[in-house]
N, C-alpha and C positions, 0 to 999 in steps of 0.2 A: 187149400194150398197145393196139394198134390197134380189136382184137377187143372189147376193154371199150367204148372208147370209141364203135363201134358201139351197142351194146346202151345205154350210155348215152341214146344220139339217137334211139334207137327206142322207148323208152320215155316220152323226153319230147315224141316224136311222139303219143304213144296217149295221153299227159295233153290236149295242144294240142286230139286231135279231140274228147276226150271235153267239153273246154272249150268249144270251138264247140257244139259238140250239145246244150250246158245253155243256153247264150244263144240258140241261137235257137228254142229252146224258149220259154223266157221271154217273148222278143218277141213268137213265135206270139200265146201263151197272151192277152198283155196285150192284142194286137189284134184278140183273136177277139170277135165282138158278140155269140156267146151265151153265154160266160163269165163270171158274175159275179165270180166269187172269183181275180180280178186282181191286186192287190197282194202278197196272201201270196204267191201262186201266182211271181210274179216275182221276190221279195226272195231266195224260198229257192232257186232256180235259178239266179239271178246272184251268187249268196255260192258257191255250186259249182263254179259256173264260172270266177271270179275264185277261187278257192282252187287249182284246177286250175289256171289261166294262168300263178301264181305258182310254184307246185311246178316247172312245165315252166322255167320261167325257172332257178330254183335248180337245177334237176339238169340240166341244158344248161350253167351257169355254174361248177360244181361246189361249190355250196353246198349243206351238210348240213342239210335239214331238218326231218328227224327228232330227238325229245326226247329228251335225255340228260345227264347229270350227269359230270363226272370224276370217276374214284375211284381212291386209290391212290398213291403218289408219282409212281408214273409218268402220274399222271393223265390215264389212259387212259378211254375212253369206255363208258358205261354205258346200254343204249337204255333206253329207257321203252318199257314193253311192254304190250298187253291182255293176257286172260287165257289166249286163246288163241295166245299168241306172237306175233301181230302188232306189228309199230310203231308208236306213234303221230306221228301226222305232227303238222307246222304247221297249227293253223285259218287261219283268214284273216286275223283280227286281229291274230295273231303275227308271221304273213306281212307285213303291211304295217308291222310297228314294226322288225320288223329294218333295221339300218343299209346293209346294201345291196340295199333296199327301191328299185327304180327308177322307181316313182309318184311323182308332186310332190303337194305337202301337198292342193290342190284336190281329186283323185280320190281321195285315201285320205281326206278330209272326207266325199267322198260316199259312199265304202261304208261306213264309219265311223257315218252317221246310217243306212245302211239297213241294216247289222247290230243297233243299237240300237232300231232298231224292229221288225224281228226278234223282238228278245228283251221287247218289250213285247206282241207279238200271238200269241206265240208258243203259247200254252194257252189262247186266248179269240177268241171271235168278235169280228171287227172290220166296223165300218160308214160306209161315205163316204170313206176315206182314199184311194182312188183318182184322183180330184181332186187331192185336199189337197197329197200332194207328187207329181203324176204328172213334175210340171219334175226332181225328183232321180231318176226313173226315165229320164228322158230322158236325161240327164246320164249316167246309168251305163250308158248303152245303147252312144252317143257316146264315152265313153270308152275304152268295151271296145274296143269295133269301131280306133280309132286304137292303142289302146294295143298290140294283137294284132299290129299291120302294123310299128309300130315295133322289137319286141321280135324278131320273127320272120322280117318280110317281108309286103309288101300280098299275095302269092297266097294267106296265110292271112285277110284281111280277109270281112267278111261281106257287106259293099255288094250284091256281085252276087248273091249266097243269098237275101237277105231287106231288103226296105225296113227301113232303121233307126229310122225316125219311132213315136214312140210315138203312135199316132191316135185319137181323140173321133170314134166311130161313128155317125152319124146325128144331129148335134147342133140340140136343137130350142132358140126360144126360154127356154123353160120349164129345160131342162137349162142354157143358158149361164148362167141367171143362177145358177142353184143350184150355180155354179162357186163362187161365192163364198158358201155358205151353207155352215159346220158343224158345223152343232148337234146331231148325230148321231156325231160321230167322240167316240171312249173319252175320257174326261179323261184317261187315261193318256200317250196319242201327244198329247195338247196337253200336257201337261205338260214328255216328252221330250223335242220339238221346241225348243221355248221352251228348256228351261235347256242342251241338242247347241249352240244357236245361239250363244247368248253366250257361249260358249267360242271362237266365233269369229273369226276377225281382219273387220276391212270385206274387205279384197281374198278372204279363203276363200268370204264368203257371196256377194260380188256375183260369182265366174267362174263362168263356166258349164261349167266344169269339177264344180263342185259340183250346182248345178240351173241349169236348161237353161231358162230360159223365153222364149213366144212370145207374140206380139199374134195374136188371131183378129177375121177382118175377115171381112164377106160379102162375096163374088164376085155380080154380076149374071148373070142366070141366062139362057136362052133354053127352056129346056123346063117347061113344068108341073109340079109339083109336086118341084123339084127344088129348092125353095130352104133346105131346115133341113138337107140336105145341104151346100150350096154356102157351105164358111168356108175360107178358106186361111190358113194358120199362116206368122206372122213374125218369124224371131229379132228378138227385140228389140234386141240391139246391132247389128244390120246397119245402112246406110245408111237403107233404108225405112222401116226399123224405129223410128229415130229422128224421122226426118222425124213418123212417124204418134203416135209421144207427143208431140212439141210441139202437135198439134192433136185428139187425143183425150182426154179426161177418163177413166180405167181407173177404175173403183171399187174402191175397197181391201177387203182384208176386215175382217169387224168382227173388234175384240179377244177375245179367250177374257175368259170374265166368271166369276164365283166368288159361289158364297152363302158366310155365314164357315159355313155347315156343313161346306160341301166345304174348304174352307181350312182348318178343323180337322181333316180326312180326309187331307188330303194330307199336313197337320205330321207326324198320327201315322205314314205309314206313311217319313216322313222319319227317323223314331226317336223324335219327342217324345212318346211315349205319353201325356206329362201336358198335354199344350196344349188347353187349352179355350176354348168360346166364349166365356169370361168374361176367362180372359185376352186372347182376341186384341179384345176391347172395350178393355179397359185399353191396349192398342197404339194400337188406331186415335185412342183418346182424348188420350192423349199426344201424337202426333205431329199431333191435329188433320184425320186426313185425309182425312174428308168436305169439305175444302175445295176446292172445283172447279179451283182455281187450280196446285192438285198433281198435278190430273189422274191420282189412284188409283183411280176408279171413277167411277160414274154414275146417278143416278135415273132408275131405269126407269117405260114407263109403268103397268107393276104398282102403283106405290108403292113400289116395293122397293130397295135401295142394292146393288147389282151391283160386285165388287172387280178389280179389271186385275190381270193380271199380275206389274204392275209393283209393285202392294202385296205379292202372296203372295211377292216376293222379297225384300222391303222386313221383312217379317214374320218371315221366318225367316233375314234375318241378326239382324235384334233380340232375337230370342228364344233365337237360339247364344248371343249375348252375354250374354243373363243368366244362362243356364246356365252359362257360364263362370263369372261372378262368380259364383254359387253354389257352385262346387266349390270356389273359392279360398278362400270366406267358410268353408266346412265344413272346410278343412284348417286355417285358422288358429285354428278354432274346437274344435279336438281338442288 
């Protein structure tokens, strides 16, 4: 008995290292300045490594997590197997839905939206996301690093290996402001984002358990040519942090905007095969809402009527609804 349980701890030693070695890979990667391809490069190293941290938790705890069915009266266990006789394990999603799952809602929000994007970039070039959510990569960095020390003990922590800070390499004017510009990332990951979010509670999206974000100030300088260098990063809930939002103005980002061509792109790949741009006129015209007052969109200086968000969600609940009422109309109708 001794002897197993050995081999047990020895094993979920060789997860733990393999766990550390994917994240600070990850970290590496994301802070190297001649790396562009950041993000994918991070999401799928830290889904590994949180796959592996969790495995090492469950077979340290002596939970079975490997796939399997009862069979039998004696409903005895049945693995789930590849082809090649292997097991297949818990992914990470699984991992984190189990009920003694010992993450709070916060960090499985976070890896939860970067699995989901994940799975939106996953076969396609991606451009600009790096920005867009580097606060939920920070957050999953942060987390790890704590969660490791909790589960295990801080001698497995990474502090002393590797700065945790996820860093903006040489940040120039020109790059700060284009923090706030993105009109290049997929409509896809705007799409994700937007409908990941409102699934979520205020307290999930505002911890920084979730995303991690900082106020960047310039430092006054003393050497030449050392100032698109010189920004020092400030949790924003800190003490300072707070102090510097009551007297700075942060510009928001603009809202993601929609021609109805793309809003009939998005209904169809929602399932509406039939939603046309005639229909989604007959919506806006009913509900009136080109009205400024609704705040569904906006006249751009194109000429053009530009749709928020807030309409393509507005849109496809009204349009489930008729299709309901259609099917009910077709069955009383036979």
């Amino acid at each position: 008995m001794p002897r197993k349980k050995r081999i047990c701890f020895s094993f979920a030693d060789e997860l733990i290292k393999k766990s550390q070695e994917a994240a600070l890979s990850a970290i590496s990667i994301f802070n190297n300045p001649s790396i562009t391809f950041k993000a994918e490069n991070f999401i799928v190293l830290m889904v590994i490594s949180w796959t592996y941290l969790m495995h090492a938790y469950y077979k340290k705890t002596g939970i079975d997590y490997r796939y399997y069915k009862l069979v039998g009266r004696t409903q005895r266990k049945k693995y789930d197997k590849t082809k090649r006789g292997a097991y297949k394990y818990w992914e990470l999603e699984r991992c984190l839905d189990d009920s003694k799952c010992p993450l709070d809602g916060s960090i499985k929000a976070n890896l939860k939206f970067l699995i989901g994007i994940r799975h939106e970039i996953e076969h396609q070039m991606t451009t600009q996301i790096d920005e867009l959510i580097s606060a939920k990569f920070q957050a999953c960095a942060i987390n790890y690093n704590s969660t490791i020390e909790k589960l295990f003990g801080k001698k497995y922590g990474l502090a002393e290996k590797l700065v945790m800070a996820i860093q903006f390499f040489g940040l120039s004017e020109g790059q700060i402001k284009k923090l706030q510009e993105y009109n290049d990332v997929p409509q896809n990951i705007i799409d994700f984002i937007a409908d990941y979010e409102l699934q979520l509670s205020e307290e999930e999206k505002s911890s920084p358990k979730y995303s991690y974000k900082v106020i960047y100030i310039r430092e006054s300088v003393n050497h030449e040519g050392q100032a698109d260098k010189a920004y020092r990063f400030i949790d924003e809930k800190s003490a300072i942090g707070k102090e510097i939002e009551t007297v700075l103005i942060k510009p928001g980002k603009e809202p993601a905007k929609y021609k109805p061509t793309q809003i009939k792109e998005i209904m169809h790949r929602k399932g509406y095969s039939d939603f046309t741009i005639k229909k989604h006129t007959d919506l806006w015209k009913r509900f009136n809402a080109k009205n400024p007052k609704l705040n569904y969109g906006v006249m751009m200086a194109d000429g053009q009527w530009y749709w928020y968000h807030s309409w393509l969600l507005k849109v496809e609940d009204e349009y489930k609804k008729i299709k309901e009422q259609e099917a009910i109309n077709a069955q009383t109708n036979e």
